[in-house]
Backbone as JSON Lines, residues from 0, in Angstrom:
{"i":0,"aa":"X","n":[50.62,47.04,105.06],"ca":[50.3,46.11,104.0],"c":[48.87,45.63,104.21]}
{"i":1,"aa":"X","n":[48.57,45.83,103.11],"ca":[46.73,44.89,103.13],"c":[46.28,43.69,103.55]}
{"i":2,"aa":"X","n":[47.51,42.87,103.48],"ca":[47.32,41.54,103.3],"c":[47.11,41.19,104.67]}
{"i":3,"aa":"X","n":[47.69,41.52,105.81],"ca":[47.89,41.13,106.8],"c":[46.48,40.01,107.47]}
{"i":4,"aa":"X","n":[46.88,39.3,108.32],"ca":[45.62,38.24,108.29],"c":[46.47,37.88,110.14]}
{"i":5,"aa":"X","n":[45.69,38.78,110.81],"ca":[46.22,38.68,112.15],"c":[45.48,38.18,113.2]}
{"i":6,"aa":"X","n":[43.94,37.52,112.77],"ca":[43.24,37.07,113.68],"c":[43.01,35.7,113.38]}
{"i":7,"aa":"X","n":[43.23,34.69,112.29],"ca":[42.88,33.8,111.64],"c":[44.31,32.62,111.84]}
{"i":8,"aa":"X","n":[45.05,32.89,112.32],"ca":[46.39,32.27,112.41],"c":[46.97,33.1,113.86]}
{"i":9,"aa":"X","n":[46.73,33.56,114.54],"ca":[47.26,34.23,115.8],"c":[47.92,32.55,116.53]}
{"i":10,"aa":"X","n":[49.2,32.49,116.75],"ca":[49.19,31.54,118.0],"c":[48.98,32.16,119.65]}
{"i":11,"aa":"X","n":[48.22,30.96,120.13],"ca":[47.55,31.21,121.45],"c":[49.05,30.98,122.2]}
{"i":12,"aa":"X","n":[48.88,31.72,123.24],"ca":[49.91,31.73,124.41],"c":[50.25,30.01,124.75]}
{"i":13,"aa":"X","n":[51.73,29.7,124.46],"ca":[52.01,28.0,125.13],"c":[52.93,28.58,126.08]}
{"i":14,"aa":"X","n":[53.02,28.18,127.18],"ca":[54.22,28.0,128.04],"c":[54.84,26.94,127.55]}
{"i":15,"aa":"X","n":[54.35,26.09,127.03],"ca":[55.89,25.09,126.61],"c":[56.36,25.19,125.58]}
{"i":16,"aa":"X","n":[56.24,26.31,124.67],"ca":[56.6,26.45,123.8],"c":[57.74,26.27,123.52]}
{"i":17,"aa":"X","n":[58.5,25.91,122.12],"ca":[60.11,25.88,121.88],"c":[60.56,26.83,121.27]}
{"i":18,"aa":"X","n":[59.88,27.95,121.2],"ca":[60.65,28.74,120.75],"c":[59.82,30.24,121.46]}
{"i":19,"aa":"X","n":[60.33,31.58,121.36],"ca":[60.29,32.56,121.88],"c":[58.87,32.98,121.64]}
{"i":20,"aa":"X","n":[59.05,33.43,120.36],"ca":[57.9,33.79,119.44],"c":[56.48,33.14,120.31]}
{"i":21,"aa":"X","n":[56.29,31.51,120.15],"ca":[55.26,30.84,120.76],"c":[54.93,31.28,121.47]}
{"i":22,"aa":"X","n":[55.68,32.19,122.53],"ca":[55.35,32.15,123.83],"c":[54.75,33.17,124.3]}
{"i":23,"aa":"X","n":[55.12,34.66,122.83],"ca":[54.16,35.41,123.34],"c":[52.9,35.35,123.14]}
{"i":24,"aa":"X","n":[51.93,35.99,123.84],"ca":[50.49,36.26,123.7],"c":[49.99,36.35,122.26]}
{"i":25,"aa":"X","n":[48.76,36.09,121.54],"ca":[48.52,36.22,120.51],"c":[48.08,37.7,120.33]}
{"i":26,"aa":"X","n":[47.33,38.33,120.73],"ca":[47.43,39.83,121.14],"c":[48.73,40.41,121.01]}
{"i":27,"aa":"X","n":[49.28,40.29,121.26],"ca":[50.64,41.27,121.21],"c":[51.56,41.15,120.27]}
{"i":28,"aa":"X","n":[51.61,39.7,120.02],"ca":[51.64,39.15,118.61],"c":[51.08,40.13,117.5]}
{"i":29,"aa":"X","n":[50.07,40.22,117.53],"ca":[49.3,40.83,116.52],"c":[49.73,42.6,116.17]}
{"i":30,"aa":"X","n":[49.79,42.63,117.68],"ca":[50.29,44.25,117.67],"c":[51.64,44.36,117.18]}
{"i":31,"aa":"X","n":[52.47,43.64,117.35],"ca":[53.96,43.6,117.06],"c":[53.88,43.35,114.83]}
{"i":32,"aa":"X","n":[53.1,42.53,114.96],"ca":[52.72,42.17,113.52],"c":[52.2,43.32,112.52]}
{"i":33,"aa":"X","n":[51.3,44.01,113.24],"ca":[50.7,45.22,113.07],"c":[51.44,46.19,112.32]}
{"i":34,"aa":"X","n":[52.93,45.95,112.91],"ca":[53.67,47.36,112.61],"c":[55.09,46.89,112.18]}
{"i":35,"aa":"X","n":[55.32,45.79,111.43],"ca":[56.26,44.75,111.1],"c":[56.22,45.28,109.98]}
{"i":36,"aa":"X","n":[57.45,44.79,109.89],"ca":[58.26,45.08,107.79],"c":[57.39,43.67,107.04]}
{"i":37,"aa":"X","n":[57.64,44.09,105.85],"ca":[57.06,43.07,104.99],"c":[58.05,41.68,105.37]}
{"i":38,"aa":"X","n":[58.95,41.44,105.34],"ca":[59.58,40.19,106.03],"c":[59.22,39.72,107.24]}
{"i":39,"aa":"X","n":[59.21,40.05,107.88],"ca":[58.42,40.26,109.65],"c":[56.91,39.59,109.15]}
{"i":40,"aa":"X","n":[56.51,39.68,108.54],"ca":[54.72,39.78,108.42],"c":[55.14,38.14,107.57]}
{"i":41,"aa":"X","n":[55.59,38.22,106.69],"ca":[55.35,37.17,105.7],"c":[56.08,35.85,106.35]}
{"i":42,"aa":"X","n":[57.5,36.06,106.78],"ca":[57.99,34.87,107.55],"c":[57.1,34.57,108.84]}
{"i":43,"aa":"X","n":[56.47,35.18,109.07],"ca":[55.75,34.63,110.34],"c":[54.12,34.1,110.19]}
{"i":44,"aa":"X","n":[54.04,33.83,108.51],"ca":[52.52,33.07,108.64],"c":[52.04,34.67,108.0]}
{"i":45,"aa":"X","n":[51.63,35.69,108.33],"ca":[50.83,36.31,108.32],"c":[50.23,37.3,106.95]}
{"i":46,"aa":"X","n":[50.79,36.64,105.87],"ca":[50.54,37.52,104.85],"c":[49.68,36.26,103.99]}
{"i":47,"aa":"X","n":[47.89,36.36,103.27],"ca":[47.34,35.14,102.82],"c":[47.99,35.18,101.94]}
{"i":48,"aa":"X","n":[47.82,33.73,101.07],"ca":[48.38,33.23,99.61],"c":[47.69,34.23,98.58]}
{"i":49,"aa":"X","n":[46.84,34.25,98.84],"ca":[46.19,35.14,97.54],"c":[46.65,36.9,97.57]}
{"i":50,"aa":"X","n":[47.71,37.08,98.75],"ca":[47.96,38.14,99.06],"c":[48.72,38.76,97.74]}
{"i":51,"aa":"X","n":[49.35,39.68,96.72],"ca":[49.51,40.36,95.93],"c":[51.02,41.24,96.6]}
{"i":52,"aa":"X","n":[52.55,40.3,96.65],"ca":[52.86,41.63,96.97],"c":[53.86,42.66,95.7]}
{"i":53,"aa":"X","n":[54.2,43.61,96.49],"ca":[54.55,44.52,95.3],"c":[56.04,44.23,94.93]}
{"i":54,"aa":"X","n":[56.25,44.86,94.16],"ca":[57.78,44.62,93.79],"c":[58.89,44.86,94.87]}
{"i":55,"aa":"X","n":[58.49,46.02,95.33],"ca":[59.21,46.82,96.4],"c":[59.28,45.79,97.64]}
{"i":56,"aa":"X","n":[57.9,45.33,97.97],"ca":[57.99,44.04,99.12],"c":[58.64,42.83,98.5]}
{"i":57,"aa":"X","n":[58.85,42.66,97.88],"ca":[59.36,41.69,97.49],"c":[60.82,41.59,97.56]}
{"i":58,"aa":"X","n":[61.51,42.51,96.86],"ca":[62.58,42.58,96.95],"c":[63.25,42.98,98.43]}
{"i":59,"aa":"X","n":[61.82,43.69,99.29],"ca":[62.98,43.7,100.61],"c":[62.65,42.41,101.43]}
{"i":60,"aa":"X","n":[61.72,41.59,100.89],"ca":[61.52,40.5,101.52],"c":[63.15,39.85,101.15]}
{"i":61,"aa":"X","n":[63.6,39.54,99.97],"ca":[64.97,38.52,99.65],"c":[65.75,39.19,100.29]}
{"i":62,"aa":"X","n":[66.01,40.69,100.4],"ca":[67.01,41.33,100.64],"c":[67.26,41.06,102.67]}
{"i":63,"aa":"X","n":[66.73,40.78,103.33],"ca":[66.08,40.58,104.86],"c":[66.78,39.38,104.39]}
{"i":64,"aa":"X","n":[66.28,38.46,103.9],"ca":[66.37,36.95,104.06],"c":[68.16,36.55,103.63]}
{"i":65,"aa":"X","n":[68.21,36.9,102.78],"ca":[69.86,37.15,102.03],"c":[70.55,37.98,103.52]}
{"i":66,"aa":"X","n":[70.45,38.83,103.77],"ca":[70.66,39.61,105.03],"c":[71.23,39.28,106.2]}
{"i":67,"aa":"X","n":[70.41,38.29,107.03],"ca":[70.17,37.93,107.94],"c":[70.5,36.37,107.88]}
{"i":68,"aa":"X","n":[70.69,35.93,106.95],"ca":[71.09,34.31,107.19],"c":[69.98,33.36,107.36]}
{"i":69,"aa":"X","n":[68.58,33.69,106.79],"ca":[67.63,33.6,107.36],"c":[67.38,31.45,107.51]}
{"i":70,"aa":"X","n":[67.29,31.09,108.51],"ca":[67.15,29.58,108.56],"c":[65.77,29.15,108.48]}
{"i":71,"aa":"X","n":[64.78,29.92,108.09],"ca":[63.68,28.98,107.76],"c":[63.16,28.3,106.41]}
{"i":72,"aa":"X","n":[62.09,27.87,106.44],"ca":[61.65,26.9,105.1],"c":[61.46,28.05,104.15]}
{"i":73,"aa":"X","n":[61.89,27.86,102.76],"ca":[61.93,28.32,101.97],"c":[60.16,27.91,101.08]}
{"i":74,"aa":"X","n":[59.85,27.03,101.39],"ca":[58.85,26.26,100.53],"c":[57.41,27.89,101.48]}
{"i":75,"aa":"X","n":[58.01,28.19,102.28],"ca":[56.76,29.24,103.08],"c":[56.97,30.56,101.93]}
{"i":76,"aa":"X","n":[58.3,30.82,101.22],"ca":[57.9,31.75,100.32],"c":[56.96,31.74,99.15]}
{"i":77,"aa":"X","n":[56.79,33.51,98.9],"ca":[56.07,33.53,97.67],"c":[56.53,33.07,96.33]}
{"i":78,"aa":"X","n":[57.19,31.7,96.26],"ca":[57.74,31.54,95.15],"c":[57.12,32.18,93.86]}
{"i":79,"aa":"X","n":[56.03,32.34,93.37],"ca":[55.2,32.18,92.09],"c":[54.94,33.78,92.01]}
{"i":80,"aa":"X","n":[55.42,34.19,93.25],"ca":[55.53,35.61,93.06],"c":[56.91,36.79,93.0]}
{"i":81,"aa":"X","n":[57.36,36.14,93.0],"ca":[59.44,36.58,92.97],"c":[60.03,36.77,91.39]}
{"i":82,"aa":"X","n":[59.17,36.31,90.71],"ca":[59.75,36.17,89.46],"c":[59.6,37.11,88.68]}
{"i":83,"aa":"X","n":[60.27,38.78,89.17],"ca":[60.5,39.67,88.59],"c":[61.39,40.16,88.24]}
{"i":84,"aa":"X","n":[61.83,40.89,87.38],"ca":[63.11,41.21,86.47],"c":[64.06,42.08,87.42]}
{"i":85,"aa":"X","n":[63.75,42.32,88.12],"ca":[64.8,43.32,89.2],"c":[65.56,42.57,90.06]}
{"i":86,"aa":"X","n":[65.76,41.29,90.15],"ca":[66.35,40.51,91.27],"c":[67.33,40.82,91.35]}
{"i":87,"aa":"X","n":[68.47,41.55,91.02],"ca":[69.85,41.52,90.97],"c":[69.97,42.52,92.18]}
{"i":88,"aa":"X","n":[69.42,43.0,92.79],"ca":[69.45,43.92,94.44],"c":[69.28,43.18,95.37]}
{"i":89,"aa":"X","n":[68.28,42.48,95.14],"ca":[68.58,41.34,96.84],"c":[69.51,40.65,96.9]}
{"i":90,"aa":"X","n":[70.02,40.17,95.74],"ca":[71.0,38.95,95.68],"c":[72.2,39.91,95.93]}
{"i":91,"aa":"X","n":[72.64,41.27,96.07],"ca":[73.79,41.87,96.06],"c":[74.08,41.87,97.92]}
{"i":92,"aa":"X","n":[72.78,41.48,98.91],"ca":[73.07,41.04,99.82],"c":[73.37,39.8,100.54]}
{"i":93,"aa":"X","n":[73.58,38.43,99.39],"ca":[73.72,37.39,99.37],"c":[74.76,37.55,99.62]}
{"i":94,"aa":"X","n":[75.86,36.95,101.29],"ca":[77.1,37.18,101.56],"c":[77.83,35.86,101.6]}
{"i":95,"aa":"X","n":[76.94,34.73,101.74],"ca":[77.21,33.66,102.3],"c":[77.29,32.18,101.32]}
{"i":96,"aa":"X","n":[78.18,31.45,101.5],"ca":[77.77,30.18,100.77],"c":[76.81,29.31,100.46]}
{"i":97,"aa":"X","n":[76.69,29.7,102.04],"ca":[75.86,28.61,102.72],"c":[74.3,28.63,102.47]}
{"i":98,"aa":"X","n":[74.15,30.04,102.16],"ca":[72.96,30.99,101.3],"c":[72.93,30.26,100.12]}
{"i":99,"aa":"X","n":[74.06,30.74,99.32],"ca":[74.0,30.76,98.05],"c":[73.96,29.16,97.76]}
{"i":100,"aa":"X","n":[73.99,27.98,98.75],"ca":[73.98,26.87,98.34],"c":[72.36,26.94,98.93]}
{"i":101,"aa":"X","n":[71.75,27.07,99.46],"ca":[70.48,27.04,100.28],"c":[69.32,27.34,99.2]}
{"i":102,"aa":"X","n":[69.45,29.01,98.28],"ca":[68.68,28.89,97.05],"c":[69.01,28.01,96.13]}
{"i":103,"aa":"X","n":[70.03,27.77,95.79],"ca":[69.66,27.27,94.63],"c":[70.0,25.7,94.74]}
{"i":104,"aa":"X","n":[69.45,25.0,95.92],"ca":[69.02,23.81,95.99],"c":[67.46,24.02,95.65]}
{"i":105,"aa":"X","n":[67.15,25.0,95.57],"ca":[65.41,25.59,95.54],"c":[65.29,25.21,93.82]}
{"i":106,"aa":"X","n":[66.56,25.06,93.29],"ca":[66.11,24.65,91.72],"c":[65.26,25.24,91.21]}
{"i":107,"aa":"X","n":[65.1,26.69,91.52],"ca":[64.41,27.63,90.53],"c":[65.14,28.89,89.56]}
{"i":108,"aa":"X","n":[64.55,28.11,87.83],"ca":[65.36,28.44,87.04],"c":[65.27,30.1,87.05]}
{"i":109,"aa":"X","n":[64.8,31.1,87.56],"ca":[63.98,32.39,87.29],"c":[65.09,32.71,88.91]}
{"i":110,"aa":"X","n":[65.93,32.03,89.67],"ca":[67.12,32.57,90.62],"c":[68.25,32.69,89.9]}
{"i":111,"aa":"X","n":[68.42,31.5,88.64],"ca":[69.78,31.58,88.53],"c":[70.66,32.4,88.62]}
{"i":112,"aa":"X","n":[69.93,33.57,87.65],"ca":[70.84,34.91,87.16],"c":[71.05,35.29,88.31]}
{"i":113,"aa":"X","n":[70.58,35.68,89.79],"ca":[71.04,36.11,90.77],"c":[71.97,35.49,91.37]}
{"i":114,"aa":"X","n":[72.05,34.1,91.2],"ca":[72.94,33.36,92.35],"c":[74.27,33.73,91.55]}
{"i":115,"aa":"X","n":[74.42,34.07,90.07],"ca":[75.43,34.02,89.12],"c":[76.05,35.73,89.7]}
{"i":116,"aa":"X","n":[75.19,36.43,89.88],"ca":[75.77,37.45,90.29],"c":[75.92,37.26,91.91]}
{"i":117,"aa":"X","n":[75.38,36.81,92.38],"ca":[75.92,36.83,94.21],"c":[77.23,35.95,93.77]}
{"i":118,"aa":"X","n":[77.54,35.21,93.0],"ca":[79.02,34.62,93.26],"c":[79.56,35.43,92.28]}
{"i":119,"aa":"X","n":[79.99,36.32,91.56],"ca":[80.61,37.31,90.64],"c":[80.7,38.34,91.88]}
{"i":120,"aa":"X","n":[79.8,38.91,92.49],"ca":[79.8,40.29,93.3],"c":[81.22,39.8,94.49]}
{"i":121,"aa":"X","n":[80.41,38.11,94.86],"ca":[81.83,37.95,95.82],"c":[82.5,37.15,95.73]}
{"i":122,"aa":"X","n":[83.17,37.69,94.48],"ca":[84.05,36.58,93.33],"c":[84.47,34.89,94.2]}
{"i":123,"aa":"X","n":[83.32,34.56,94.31],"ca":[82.89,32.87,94.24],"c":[83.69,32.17,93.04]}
{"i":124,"aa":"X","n":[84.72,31.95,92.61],"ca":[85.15,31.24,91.25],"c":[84.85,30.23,91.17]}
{"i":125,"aa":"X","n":[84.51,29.92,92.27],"ca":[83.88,28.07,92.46],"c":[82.44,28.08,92.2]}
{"i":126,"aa":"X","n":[81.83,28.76,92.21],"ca":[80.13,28.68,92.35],"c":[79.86,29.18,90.64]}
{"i":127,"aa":"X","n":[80.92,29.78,89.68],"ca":[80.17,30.35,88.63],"c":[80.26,29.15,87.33]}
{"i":128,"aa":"X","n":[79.8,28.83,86.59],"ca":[79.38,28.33,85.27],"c":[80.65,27.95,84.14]}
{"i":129,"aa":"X","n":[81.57,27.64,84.26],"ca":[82.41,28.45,83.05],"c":[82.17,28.0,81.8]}
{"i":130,"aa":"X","n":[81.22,26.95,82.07],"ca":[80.54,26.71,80.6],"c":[79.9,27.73,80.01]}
{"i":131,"aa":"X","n":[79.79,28.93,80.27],"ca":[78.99,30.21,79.11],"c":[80.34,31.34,79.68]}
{"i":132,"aa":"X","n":[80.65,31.12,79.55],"ca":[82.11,32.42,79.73],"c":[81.39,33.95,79.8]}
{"i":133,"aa":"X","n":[80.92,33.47,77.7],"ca":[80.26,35.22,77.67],"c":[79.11,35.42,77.9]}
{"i":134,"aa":"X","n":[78.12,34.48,79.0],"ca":[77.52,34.97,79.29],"c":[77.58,35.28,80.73]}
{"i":135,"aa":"X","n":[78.44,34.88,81.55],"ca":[79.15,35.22,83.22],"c":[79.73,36.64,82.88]}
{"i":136,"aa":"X","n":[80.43,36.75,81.42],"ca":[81.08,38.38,81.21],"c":[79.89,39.66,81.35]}
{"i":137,"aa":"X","n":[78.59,38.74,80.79],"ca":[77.67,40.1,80.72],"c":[77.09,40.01,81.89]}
{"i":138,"aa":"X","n":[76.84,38.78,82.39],"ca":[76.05,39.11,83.73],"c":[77.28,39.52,84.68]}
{"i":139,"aa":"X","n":[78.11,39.72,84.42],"ca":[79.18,40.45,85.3],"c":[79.12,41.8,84.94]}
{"i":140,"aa":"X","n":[78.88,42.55,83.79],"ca":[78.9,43.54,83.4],"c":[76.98,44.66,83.97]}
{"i":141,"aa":"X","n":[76.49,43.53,84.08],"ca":[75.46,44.05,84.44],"c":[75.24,44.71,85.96]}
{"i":142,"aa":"X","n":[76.01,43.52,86.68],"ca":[75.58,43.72,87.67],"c":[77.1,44.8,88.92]}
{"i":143,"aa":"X","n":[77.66,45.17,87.98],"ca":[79.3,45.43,88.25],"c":[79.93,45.14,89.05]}
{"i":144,"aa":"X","n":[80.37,44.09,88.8],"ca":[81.3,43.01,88.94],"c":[82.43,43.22,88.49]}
{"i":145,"aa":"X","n":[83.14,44.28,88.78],"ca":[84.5,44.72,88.14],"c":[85.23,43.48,88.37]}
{"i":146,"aa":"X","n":[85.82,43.36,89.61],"ca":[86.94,42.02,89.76],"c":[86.78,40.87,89.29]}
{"i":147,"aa":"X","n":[85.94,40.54,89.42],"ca":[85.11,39.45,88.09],"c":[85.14,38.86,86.97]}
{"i":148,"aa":"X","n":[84.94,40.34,86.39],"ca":[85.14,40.4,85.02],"c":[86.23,40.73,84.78]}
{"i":149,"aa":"X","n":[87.33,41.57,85.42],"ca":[88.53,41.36,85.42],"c":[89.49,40.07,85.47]}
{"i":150,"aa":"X","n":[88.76,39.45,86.28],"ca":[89.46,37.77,86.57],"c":[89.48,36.83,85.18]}
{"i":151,"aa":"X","n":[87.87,37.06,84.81],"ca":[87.36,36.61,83.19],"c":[88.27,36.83,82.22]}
{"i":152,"aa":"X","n":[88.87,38.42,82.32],"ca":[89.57,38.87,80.89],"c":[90.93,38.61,81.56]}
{"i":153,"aa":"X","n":[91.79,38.77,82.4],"ca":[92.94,38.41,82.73],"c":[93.81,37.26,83.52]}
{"i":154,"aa":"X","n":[93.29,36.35,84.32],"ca":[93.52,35.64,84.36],"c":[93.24,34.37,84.25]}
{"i":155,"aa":"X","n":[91.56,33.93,84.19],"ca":[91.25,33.33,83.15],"c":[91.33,32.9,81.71]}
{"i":156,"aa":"X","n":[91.51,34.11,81.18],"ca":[91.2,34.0,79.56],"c":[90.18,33.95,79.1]}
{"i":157,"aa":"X","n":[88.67,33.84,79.73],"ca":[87.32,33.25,78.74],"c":[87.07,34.5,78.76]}
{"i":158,"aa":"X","n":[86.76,35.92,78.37],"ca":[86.03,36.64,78.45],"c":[86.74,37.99,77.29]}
{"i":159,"aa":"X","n":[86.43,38.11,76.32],"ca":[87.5,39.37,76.05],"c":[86.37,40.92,75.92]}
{"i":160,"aa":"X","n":[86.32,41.93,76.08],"ca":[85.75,42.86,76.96],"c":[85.02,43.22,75.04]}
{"i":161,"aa":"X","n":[84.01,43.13,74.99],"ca":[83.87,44.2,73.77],"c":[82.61,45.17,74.39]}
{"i":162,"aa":"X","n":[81.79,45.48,73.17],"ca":[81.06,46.55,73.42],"c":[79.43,46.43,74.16]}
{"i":163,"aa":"X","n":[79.16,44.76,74.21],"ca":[78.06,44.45,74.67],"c":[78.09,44.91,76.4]}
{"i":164,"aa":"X","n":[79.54,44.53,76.21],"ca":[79.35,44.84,77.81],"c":[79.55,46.46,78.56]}
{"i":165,"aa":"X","n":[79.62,47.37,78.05],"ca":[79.44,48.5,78.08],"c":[78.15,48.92,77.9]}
{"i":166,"aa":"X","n":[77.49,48.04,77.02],"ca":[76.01,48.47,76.97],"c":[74.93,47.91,78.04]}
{"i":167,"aa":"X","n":[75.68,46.58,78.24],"ca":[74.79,46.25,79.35],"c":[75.41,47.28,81.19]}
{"i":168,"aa":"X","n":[75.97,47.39,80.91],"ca":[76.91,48.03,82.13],"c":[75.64,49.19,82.39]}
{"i":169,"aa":"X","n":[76.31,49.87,80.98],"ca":[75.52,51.56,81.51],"c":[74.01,50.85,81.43]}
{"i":170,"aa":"X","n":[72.98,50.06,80.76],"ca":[71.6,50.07,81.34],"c":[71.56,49.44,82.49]}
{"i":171,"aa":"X","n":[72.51,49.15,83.08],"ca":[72.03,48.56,83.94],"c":[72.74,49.92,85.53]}
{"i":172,"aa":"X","n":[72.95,50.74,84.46],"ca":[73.14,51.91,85.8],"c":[75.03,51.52,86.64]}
{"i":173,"aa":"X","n":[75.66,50.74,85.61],"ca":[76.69,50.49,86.43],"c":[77.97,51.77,86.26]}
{"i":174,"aa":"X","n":[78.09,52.42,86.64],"ca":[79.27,53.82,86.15],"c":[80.6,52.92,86.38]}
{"i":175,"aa":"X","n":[80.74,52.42,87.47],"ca":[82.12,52.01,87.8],"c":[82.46,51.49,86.63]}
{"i":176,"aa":"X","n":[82.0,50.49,86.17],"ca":[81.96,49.28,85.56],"c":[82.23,50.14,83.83]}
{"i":177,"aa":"X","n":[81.42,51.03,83.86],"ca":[81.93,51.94,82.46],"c":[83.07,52.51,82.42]}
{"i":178,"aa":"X","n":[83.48,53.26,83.8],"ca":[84.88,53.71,83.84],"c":[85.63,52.72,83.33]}
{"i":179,"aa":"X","n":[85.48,51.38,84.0],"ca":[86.62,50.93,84.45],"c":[86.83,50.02,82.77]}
{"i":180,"aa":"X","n":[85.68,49.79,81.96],"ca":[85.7,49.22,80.72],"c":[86.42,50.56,79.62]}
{"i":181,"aa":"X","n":[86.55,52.18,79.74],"ca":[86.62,52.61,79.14],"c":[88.13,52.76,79.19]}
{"i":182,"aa":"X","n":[88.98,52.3,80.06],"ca":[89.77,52.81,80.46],"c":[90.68,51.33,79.91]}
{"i":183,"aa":"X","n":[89.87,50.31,79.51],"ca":[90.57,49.26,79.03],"c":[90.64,48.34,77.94]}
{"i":184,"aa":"X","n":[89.3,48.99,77.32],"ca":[89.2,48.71,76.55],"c":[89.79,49.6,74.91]}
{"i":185,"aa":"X","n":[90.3,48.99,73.82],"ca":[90.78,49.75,72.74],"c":[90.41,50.96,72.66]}
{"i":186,"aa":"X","n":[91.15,51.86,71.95],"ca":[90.21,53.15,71.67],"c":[89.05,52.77,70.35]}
{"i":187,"aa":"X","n":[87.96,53.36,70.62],"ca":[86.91,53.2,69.27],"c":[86.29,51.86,69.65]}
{"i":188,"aa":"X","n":[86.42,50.86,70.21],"ca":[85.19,49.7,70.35],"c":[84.34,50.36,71.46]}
């Protein structure tokens, strides 16, 4: 990555450091940094603000962080730079509550749709909306959310299956989710 900024922020060697990291050398630091994933580089200071990253870094940046349980400050992300239309892949590694309560105390309206699918993917019934029914049906359909949207149309009641959601299914690359709508839905809708 271009961005990298490994001499300008290096921490100097502390022995009293409180944590591991501190303690190594800034040199080696750097070398270890050198050859770090885009998460590696960015959680640790080392990527500037004006840095540019790509979609691809980006998304494996959430996907690491979602991942791993990650416990640091959120306010150190690229917020102003996340706000791309593909989010629904990192958030499919969102496993945790404790996650999913962690973003979206971040009160950013441009997460929602993901946090809506990290609790649909792991049918969270407590974490989803039921004030928009049909719109939890499509963002269930998008992101295939079979059991989900199954829960929606059968034991819920808010959701009844028509053709939007077949359309959002297949653009959004979901096959299961087409099987499993074709197979239940009327013949001809």
């Amino acid at each position: 990555m271009a961005c990298h900024d490994t001499s300008a922020r290096a921490v100097r060697f502390r022995p009293d450091a409180t944590n591991e990291w501190d303690r190594v050398p800034a040199e080696i630091q750097n070398k270890i940094l050198a050859h770090a994933g885009v998460p590696t580089v960015r959680l640790n200071g080392r990527v500037s603000d004006t840095c540019t990253l790509s979609d691809a870094e980006i998304l494996e940046l959430l996907q690491h962080i979602f991942e791993h349980e990650w416990q640091g400050d959120f306010a150190t992300m690229p917020q102003d730079k996340i706000q791309i239309s593909r989010l629904r892949e990192p958030f499919r590694s969102l496993r945790t509550c404790s996650m999913h309560a962690r973003v979206k105390l971040l009160g950013l309206k441009f997460l929602e749709n993901g946090l809506d699918q990290a609790a649909i993917l792991n049918m969270w019934t407590d974490l989803v909306d039921f004030d928009s029914p049909k719109q939890l049906g499509y963002t269930a359909a998008q992101c295939g959310g079979i059991a989900m949207l199954q829960h929606f149309v059968d034991e819920r009641k808010v959701v009844s299956l028509e053709g939007e959601h077949a359309r959002l299914a297949g653009l959004s690359g979901q096959l299961g989710l087409l099987k499993w709508l074709a197979a239940c839905m009327p013949e001809g809708s």
